[in-house]
Structures are given as structure tokens and as C-alpha cells.
Biopython code that builds the backbone (N, CA, C, O; Angstrom):
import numpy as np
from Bio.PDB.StructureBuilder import StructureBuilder

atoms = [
    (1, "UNK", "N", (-29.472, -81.087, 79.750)),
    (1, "UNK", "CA", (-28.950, -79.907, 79.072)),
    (1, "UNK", "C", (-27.759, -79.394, 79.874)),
    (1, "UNK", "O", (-27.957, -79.278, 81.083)),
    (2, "UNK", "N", (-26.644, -79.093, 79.439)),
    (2, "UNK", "CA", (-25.501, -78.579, 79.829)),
    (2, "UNK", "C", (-25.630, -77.495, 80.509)),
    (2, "UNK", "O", (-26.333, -76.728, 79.852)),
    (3, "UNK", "N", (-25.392, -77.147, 81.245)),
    (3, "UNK", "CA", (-25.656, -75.484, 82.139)),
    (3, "UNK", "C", (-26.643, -75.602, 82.669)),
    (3, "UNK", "O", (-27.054, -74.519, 83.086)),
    (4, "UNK", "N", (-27.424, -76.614, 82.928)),
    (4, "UNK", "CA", (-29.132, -76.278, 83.657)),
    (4, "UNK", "C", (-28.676, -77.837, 84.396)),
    (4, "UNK", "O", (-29.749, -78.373, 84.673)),
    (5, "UNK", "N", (-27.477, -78.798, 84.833)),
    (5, "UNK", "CA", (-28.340, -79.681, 85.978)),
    (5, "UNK", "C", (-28.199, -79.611, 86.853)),
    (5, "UNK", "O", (-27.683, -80.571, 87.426)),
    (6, "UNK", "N", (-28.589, -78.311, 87.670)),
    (6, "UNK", "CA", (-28.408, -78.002, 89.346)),
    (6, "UNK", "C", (-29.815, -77.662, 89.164)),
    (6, "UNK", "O", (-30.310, -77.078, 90.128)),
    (7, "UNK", "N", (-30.818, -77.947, 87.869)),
    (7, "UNK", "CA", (-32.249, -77.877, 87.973)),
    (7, "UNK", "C", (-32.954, -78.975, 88.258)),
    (7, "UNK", "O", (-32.369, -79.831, 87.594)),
    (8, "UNK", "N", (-34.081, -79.655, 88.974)),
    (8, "UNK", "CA", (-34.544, -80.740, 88.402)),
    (8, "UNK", "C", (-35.304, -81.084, 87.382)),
    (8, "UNK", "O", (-36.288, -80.379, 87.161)),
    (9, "UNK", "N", (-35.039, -82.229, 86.531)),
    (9, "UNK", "CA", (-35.951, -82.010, 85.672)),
    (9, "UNK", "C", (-37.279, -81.290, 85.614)),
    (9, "UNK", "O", (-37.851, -80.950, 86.650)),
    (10, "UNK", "N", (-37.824, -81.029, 84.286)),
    (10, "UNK", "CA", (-39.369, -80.895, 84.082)),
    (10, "UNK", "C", (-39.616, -79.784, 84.814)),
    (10, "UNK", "O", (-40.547, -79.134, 84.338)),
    (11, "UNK", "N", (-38.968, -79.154, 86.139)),
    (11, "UNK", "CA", (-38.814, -78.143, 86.762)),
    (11, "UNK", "C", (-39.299, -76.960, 85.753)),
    (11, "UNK", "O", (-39.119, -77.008, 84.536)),
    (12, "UNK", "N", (-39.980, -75.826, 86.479)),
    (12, "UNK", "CA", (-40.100, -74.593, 85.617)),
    (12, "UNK", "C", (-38.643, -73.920, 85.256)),
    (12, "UNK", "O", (-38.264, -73.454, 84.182)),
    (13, "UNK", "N", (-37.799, -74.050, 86.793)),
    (13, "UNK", "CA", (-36.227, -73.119, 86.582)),
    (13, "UNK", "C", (-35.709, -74.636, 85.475)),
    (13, "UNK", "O", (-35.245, -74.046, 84.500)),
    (14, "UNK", "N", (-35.639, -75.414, 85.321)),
    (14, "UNK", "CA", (-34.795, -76.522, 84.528)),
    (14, "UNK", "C", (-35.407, -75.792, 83.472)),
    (14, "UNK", "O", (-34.604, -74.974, 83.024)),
    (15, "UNK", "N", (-37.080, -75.741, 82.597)),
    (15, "UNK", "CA", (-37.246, -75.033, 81.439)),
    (15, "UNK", "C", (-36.941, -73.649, 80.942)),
    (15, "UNK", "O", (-36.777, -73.331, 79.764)),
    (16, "UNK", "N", (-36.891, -72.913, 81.934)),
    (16, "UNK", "CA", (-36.212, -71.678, 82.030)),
    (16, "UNK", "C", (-34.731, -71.632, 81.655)),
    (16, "UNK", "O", (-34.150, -70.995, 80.776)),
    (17, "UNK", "N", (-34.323, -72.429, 82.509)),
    (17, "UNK", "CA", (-32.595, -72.554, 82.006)),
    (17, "UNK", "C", (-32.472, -73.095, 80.878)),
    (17, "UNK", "O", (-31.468, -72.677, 80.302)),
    (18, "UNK", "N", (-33.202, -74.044, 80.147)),
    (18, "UNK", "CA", (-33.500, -74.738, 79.222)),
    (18, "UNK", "C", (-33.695, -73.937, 77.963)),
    (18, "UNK", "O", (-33.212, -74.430, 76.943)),
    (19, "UNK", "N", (-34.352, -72.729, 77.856)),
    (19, "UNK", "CA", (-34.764, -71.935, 77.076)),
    (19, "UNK", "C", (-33.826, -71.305, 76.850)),
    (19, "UNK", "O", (-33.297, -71.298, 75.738)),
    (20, "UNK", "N", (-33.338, -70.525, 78.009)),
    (20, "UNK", "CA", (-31.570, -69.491, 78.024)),
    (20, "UNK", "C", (-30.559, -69.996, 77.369)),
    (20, "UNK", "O", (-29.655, -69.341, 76.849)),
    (21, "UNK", "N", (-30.714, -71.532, 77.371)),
    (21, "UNK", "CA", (-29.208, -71.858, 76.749)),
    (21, "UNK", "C", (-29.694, -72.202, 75.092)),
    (21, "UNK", "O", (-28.875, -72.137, 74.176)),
    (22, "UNK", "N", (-30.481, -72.403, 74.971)),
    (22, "UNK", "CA", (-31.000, -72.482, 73.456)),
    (22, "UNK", "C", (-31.773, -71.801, 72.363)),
    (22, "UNK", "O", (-31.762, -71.985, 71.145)),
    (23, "UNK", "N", (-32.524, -70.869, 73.207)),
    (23, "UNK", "CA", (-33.291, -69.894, 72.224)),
    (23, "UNK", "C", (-32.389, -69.018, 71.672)),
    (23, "UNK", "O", (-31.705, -68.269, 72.370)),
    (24, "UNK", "N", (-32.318, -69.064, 70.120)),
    (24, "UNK", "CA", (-31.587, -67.699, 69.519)),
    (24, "UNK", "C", (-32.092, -67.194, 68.404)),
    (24, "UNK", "O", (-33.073, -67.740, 67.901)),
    (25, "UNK", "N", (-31.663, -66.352, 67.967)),
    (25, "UNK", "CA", (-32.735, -65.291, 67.018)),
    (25, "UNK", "C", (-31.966, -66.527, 65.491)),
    (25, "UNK", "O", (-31.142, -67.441, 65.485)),
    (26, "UNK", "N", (-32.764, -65.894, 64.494)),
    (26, "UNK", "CA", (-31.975, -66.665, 63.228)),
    (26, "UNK", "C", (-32.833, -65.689, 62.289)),
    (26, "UNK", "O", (-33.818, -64.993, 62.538)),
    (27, "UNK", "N", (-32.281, -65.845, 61.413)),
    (27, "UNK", "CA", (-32.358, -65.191, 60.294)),
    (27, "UNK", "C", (-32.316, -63.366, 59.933)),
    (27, "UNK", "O", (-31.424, -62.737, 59.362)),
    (28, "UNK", "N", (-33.606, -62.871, 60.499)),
    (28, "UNK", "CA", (-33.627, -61.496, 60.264)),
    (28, "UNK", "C", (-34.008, -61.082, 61.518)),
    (28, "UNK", "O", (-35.223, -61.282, 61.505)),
    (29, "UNK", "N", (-33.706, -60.603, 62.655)),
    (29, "UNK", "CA", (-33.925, -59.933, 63.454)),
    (29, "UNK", "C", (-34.941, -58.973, 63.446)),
    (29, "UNK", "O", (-35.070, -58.848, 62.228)),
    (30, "UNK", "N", (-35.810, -58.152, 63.974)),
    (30, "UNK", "CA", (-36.483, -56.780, 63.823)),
    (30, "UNK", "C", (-37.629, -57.124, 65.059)),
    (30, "UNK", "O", (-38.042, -58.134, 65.629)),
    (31, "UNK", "N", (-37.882, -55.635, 65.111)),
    (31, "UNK", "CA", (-38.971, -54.896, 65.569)),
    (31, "UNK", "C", (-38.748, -55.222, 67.349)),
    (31, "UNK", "O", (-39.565, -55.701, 68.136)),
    (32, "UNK", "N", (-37.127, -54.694, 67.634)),
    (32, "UNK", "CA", (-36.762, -54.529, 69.401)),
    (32, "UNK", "C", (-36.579, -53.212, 69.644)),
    (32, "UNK", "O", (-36.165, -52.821, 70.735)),
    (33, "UNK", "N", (-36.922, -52.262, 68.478)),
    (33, "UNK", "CA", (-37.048, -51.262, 69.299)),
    (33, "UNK", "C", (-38.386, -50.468, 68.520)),
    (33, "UNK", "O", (-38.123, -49.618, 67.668)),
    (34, "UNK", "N", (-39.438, -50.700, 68.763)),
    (34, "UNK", "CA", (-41.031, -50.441, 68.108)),
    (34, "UNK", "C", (-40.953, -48.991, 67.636)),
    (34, "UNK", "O", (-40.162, -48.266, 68.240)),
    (35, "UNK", "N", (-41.635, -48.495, 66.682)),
    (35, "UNK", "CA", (-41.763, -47.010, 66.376)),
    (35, "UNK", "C", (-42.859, -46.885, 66.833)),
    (35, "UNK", "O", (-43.343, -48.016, 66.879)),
    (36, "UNK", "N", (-43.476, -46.244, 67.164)),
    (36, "UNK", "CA", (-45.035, -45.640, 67.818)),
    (36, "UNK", "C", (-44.739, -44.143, 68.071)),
    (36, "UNK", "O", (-43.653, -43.629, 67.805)),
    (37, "UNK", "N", (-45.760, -43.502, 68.592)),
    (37, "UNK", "CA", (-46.354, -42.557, 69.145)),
    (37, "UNK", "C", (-45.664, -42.473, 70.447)),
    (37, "UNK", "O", (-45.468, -43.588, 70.931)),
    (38, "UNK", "N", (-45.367, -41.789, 70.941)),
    (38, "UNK", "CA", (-45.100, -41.871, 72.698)),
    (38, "UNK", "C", (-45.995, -42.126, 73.519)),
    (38, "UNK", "O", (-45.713, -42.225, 74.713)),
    (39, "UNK", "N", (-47.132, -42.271, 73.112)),
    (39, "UNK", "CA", (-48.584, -42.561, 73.665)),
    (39, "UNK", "C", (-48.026, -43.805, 73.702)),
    (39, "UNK", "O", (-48.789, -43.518, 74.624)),
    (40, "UNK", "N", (-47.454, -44.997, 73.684)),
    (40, "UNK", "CA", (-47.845, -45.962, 73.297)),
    (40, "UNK", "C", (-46.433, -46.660, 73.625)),
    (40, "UNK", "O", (-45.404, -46.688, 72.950)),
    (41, "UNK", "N", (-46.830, -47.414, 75.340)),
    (41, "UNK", "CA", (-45.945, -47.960, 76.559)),
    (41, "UNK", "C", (-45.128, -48.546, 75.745)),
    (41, "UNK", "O", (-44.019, -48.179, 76.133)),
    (42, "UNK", "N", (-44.972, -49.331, 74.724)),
    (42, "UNK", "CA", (-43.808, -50.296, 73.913)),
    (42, "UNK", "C", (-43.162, -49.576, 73.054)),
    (42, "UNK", "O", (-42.340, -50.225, 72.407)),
    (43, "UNK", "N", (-43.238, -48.324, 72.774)),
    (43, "UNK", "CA", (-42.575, -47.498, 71.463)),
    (43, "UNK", "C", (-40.822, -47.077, 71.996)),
    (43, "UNK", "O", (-40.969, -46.227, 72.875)),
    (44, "UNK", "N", (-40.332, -47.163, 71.932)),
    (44, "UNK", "CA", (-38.878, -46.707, 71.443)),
    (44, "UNK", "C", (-38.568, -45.241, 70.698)),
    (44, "UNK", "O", (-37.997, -44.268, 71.191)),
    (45, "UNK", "N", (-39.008, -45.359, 69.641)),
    (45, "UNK", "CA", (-38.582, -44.644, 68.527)),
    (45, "UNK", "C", (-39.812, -43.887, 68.208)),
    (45, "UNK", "O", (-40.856, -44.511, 68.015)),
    (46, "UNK", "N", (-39.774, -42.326, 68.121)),
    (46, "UNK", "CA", (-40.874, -42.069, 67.299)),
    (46, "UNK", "C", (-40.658, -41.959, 65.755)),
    (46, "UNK", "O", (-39.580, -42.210, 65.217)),
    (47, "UNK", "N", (-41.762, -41.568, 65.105)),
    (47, "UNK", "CA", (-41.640, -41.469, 64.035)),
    (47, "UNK", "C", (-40.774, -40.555, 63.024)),
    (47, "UNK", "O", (-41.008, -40.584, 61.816)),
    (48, "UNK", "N", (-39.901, -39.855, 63.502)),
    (48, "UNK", "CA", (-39.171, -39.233, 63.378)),
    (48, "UNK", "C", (-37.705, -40.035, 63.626)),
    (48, "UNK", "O", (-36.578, -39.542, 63.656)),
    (49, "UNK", "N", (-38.045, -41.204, 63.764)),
    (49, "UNK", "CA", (-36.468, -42.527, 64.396)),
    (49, "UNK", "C", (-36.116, -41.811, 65.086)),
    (49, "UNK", "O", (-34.964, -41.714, 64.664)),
    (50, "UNK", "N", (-36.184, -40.936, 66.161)),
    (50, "UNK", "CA", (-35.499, -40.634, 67.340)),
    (50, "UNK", "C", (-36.074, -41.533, 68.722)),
    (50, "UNK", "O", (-37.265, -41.788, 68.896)),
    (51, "UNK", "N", (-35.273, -41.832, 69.391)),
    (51, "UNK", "CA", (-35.372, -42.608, 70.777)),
    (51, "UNK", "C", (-36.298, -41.612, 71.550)),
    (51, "UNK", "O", (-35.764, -40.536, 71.819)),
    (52, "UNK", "N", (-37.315, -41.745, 71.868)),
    (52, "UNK", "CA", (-38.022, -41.116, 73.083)),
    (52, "UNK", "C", (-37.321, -40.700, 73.828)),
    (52, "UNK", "O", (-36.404, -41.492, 74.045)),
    (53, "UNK", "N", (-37.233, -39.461, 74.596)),
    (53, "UNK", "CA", (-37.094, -39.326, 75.690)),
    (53, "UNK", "C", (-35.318, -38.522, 75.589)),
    (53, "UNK", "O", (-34.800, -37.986, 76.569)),
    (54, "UNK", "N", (-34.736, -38.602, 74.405)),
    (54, "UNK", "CA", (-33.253, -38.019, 74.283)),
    (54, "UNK", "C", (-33.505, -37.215, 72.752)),
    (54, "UNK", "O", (-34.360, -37.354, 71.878)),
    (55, "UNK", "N", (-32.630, -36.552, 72.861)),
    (55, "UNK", "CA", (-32.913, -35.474, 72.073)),
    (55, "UNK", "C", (-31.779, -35.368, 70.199)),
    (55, "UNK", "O", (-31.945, -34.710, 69.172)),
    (56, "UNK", "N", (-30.731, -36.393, 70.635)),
    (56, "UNK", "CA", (-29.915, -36.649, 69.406)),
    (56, "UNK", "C", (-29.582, -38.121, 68.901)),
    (56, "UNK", "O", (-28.501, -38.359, 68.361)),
    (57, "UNK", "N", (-30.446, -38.994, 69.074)),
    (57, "UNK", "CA", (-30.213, -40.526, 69.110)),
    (57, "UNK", "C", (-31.287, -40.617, 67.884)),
    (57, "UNK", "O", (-32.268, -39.875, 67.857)),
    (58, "UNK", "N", (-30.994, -41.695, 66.759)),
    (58, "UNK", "CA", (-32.095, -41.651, 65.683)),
    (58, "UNK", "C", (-31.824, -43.579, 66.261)),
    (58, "UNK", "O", (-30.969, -44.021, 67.029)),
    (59, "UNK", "N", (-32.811, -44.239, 65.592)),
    (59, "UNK", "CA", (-32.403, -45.805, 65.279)),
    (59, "UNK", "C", (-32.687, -46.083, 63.934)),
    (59, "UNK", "O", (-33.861, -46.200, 63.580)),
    (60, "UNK", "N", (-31.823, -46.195, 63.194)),
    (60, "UNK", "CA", (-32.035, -46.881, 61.867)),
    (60, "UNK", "C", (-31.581, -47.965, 61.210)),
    (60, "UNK", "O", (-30.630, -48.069, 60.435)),
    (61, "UNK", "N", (-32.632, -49.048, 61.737)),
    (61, "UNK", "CA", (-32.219, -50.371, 61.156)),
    (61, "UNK", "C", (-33.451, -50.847, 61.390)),
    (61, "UNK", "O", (-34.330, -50.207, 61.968)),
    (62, "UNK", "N", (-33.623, -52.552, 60.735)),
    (62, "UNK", "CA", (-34.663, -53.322, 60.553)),
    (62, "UNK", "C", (-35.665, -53.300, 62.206)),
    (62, "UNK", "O", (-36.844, -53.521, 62.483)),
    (63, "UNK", "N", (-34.609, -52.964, 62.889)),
    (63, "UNK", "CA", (-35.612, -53.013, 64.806)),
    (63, "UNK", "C", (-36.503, -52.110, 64.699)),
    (63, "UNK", "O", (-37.468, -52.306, 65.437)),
    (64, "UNK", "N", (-36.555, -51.178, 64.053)),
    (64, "UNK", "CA", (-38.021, -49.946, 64.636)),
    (64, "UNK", "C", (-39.262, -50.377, 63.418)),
    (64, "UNK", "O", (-40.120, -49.555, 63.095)),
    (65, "UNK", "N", (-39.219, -51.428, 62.967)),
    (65, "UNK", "CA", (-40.577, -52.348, 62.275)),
    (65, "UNK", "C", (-41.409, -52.501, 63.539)),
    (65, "UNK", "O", (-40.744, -52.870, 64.506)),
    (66, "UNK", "N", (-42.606, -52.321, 63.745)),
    (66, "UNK", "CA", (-43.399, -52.406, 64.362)),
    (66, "UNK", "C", (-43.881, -53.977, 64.430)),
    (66, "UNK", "O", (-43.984, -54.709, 65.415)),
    (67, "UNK", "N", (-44.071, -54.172, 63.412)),
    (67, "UNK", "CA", (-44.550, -55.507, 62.683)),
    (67, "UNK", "C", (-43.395, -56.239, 62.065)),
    (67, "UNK", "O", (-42.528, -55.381, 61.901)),
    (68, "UNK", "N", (-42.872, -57.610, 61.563)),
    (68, "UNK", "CA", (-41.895, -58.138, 61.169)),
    (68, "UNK", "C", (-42.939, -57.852, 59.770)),
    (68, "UNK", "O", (-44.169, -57.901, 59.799)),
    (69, "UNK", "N", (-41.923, -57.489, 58.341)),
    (69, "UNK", "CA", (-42.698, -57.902, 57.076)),
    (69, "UNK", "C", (-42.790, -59.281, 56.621)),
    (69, "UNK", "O", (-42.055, -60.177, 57.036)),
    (70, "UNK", "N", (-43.677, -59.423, 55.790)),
    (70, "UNK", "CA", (-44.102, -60.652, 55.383)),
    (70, "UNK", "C", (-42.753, -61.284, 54.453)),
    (70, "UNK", "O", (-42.788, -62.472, 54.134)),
    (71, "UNK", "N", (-41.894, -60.651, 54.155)),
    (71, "UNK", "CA", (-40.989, -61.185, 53.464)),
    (71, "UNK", "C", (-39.470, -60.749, 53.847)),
    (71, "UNK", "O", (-39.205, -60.302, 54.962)),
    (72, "UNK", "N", (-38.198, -60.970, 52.513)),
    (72, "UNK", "CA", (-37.179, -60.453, 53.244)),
    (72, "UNK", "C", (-37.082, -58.908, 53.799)),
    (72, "UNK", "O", (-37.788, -58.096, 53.201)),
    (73, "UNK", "N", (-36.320, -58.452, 54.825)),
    (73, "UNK", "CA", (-36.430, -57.811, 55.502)),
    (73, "UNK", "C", (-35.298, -56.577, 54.662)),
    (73, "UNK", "O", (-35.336, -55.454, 55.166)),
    (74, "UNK", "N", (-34.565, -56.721, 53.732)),
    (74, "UNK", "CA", (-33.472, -56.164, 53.412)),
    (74, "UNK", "C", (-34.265, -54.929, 52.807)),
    (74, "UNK", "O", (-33.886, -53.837, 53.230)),
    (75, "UNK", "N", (-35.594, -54.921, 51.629)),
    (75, "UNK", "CA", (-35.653, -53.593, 51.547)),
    (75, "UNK", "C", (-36.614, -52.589, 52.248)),
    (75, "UNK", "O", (-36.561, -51.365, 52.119)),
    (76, "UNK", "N", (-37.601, -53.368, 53.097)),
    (76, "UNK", "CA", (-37.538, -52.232, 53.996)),
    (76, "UNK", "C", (-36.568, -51.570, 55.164)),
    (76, "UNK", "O", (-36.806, -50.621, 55.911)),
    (77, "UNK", "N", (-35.819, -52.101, 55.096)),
    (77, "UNK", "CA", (-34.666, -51.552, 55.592)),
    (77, "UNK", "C", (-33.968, -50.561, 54.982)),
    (77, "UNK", "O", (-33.457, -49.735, 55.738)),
    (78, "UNK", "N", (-33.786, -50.402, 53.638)),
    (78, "UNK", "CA", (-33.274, -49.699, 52.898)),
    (78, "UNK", "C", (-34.310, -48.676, 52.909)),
    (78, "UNK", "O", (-33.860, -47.628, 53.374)),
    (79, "UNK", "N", (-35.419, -48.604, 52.598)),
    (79, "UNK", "CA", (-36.286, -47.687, 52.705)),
    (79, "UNK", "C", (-36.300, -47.047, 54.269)),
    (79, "UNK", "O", (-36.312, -45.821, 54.374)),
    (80, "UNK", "N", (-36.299, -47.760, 55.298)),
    (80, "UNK", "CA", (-36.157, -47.022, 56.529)),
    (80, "UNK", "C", (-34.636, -45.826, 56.204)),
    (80, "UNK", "O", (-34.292, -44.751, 56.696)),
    (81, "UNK", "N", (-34.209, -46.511, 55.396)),
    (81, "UNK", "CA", (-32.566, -45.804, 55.920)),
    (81, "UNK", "C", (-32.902, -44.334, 54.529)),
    (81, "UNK", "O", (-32.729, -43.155, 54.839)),
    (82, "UNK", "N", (-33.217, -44.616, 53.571)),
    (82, "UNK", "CA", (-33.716, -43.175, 53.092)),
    (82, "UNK", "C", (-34.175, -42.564, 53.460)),
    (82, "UNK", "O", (-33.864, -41.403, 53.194)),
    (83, "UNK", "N", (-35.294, -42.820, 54.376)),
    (83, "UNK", "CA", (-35.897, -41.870, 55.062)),
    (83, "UNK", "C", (-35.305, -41.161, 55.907)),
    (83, "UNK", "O", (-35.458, -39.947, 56.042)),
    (84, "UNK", "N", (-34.354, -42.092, 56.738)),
    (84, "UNK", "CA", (-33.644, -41.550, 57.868)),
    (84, "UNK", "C", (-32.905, -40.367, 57.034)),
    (84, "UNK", "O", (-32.579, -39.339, 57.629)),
    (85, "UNK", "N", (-32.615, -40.548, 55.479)),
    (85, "UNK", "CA", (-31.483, -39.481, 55.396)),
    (85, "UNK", "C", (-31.993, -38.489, 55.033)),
    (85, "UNK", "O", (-31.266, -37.497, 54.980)),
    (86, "UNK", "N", (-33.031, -38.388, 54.750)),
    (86, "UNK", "CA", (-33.930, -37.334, 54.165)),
    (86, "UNK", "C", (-34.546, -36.594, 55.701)),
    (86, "UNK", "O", (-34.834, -35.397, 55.706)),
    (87, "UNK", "N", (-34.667, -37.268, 56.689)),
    (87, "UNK", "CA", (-35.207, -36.492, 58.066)),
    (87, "UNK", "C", (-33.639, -35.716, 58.480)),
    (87, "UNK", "O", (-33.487, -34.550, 58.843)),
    (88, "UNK", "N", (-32.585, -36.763, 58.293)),
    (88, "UNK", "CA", (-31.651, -36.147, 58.831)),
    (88, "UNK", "C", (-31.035, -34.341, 57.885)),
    (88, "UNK", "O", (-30.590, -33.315, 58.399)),
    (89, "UNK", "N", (-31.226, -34.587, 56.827)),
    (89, "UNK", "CA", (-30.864, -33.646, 55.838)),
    (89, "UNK", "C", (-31.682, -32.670, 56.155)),
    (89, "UNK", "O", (-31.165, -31.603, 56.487)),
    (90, "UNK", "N", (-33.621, -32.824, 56.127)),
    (90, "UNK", "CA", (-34.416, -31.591, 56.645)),
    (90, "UNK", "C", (-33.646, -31.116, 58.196)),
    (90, "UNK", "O", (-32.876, -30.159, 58.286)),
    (91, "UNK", "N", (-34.025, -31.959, 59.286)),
    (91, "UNK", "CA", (-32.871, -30.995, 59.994)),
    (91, "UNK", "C", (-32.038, -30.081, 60.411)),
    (91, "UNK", "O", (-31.901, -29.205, 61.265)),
    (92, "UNK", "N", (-31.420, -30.686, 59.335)),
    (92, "UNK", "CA", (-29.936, -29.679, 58.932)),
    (92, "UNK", "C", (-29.925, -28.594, 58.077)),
    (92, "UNK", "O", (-29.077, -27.746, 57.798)),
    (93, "UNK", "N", (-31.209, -28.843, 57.680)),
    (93, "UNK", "CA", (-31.457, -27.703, 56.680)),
    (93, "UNK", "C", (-30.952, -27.534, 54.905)),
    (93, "UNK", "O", (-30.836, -26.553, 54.170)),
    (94, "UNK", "N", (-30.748, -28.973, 54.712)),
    (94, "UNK", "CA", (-30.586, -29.523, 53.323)),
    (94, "UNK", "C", (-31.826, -29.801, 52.910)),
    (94, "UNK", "O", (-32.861, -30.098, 53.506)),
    (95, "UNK", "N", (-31.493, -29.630, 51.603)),
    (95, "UNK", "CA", (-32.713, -30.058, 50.582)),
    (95, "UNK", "C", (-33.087, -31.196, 50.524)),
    (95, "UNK", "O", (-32.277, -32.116, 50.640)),
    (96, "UNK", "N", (-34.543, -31.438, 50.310)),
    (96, "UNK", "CA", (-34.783, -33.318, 50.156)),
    (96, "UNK", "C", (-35.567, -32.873, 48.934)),
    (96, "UNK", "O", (-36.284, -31.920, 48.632)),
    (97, "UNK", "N", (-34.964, -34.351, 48.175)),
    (97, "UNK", "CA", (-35.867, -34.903, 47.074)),
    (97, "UNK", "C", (-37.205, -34.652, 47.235)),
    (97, "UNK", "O", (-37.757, -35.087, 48.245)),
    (98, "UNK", "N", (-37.673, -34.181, 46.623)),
    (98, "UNK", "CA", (-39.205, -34.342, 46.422)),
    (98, "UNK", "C", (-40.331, -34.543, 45.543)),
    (98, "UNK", "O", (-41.025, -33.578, 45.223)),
    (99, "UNK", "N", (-40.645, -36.026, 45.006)),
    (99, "UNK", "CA", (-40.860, -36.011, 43.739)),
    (99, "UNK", "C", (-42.389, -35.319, 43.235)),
    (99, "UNK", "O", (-43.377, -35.242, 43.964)),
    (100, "UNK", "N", (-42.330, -34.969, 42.182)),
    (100, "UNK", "CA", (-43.555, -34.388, 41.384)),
    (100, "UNK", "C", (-44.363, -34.969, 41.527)),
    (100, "UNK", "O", (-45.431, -34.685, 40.985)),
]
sb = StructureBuilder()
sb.init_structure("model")
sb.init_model(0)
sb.init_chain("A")
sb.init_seg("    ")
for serial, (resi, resn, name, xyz) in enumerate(atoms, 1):
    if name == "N":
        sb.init_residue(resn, " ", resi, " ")
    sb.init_atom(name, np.array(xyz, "f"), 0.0, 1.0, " ", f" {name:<3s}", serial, name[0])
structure = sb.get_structure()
């Protein structure tokens, strides 16, 4: 492998380097920044899409899936992002939709 032969083979650092130069994400990305509870050492984001720990940062995209969905990823994404606009609007003190 190109970039890894100052490893020796079969070596753990040769599979290591081995991995670095070839592992890459494909297709739909998600769930690098977890939504949880703050209780809960892997969370990022609470449920409110704000970043733990800062006080004006939201994340809204396919990463705060906890879980990858079973299918394409495009409309829960879209649904994350309504929500986001509807938290962002309460906020601010705009009206949200609210259906009957």
C-alpha cells in the first residue's frame, strides 16, 4: 500500500496505516454528532439541536441521528430541519404551526 511501506507487513501499524489510507465514508454520512440527553457521555446535541455545553450553536443535518435510518437518509433530514425551524422561530418568539 502506498503511504504505509516504512510498515512491515501484516504489522498492526502496516494495518493501521492500511486502514487510514483507505477507509472512507460513501454514501450518506450521519449520526457524528449523537442527540441525547447530556446524561449521556456520546451526546453532542441535545434535543433542542443545540451543542452541549455552548449556548448559540444548533446542528442541523443528517449527523445528530442517533441511529443511521433504515433507508434514504434525505427525509429525515428534512424533517430534522423543520423542526430546527420551528425551535428556532419559538425562540424568537414567532409563531409555530400547530396542527389541530
Amino acid at each position: 500500500m502506498r503511504g504505509c511501506e516504512q510498515h512491515p507487513d501484516t504489522s498492526k501499524s502496516y494495518w493501521r496505516c492500511f486502514t487510514r489510507q483507505l477507509v472512507s465514508s460513501f454514501y450518506h454520512p450521519t449520526s457524528t454528532c449523537k442527540m441525547a440527553p447530556s446524561s449521556d457521555p456520546m451526546a453532542v446535541v441535545s434535543p433542542e439541536l443545540k451543542v452541549h455545553g455552548l449556548k448559540s450553536l444548533r446542528v442541523v443535518d443528517a449527523s445528530i441521528m442517533p441511529q443511521i435510518v433504515g433507508g434514504n437518509t434525505a427525509a429525515a433530514t428534512f424533517m430534522i430541519a423543520e423542526k430546527a425551524a420551528d425551535l428556532i422561530k419559538r425562540d424568537w418568539g414567532y409563531p409555530v404551526y400547530a396542527p389541530a
